[in-house]
C-alpha positions as CSV (number, residue, x, y, z in Angstrom):
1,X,36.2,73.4,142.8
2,X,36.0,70.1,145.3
3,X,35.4,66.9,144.4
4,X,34.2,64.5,146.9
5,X,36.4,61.5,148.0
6,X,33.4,59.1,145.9
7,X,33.5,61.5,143.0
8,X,37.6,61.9,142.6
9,X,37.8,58.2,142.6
10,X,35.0,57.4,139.7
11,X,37.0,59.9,137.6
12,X,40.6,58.2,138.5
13,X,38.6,54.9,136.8
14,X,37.3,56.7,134.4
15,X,41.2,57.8,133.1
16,X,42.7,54.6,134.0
17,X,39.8,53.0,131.8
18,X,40.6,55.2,128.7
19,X,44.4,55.2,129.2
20,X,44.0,51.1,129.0
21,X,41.5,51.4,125.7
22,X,42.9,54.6,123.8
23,X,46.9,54.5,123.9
24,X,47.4,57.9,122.4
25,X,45.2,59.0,125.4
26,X,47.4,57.9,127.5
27,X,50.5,59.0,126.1
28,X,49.7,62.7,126.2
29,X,48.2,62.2,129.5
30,X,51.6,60.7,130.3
31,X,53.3,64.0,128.8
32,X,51.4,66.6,130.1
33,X,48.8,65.6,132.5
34,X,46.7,69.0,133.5
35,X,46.8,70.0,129.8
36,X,45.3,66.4,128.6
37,X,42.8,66.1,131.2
38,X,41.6,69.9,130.9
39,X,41.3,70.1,127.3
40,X,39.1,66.4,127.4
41,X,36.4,68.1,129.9
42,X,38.0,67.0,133.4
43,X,38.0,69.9,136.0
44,X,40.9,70.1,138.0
45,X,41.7,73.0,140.5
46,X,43.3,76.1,139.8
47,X,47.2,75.6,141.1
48,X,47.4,72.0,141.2
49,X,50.5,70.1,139.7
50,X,49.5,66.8,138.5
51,X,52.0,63.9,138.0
52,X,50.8,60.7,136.5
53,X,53.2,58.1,136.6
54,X,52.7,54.4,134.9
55,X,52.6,51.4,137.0
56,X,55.1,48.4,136.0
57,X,56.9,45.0,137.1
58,X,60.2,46.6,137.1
59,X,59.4,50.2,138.2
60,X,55.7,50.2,140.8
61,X,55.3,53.9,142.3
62,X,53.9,53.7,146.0
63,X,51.6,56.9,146.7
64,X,51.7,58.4,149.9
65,X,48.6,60.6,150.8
66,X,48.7,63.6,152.9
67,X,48.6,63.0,156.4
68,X,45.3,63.3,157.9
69,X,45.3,66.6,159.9
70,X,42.1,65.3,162.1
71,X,44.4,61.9,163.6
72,X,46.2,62.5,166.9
73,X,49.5,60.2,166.7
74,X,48.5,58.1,169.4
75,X,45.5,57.3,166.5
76,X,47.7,57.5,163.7
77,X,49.9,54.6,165.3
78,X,46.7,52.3,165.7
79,X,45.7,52.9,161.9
80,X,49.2,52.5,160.7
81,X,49.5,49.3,163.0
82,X,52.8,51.4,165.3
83,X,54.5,48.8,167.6
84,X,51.9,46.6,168.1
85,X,51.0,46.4,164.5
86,X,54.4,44.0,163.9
87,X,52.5,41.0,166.5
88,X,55.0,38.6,166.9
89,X,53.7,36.3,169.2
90,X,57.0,35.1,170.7
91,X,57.5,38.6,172.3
């Protein structure tokens, strides 16, 4: 199963929309994620380990994606800003 980029990202609002409206939702979602989106109708792959983690003031999660494997790291420097990216213009 593959889910477009468009598609994974309609069903991440999707969740975050019922987690927000339907709190025991969210709490088994919270508790055992595969199991509580499978048995709701969500397909996920075969093999994947799904973590869901709640957003707060005192405890924010920063995701980091997969590196893209089609970036050389000359290109990888100029999306991620590298050296240049820090422009101080007293240099």
């Amino acid at each position: 199963m593959s889910n477009t980029p468009e598609e994974l990202q309609a069903m991440s609002r999707q969740i975050i929309a019922r987690c927000w409206a339907d709190a025991d939702f969210k709490a088994r979602l919270l508790k055992d994620p595969s199991g509580t989106l499978i048995a709701e109708g969500y397909p996920l792959p075969a093999g994947v380990n799904l973590k869901v983690v709640e957003n707060t003031a005192e405890a924010p999660y920063l995701v980091i994606p997969p590196r893209p494997t089609d970036l050389s790291d000359d290109a990888l420097d100029q999306v991620s800003g590298g050296w240049w990216g820090l422009c101080i213009p007293c240099l």
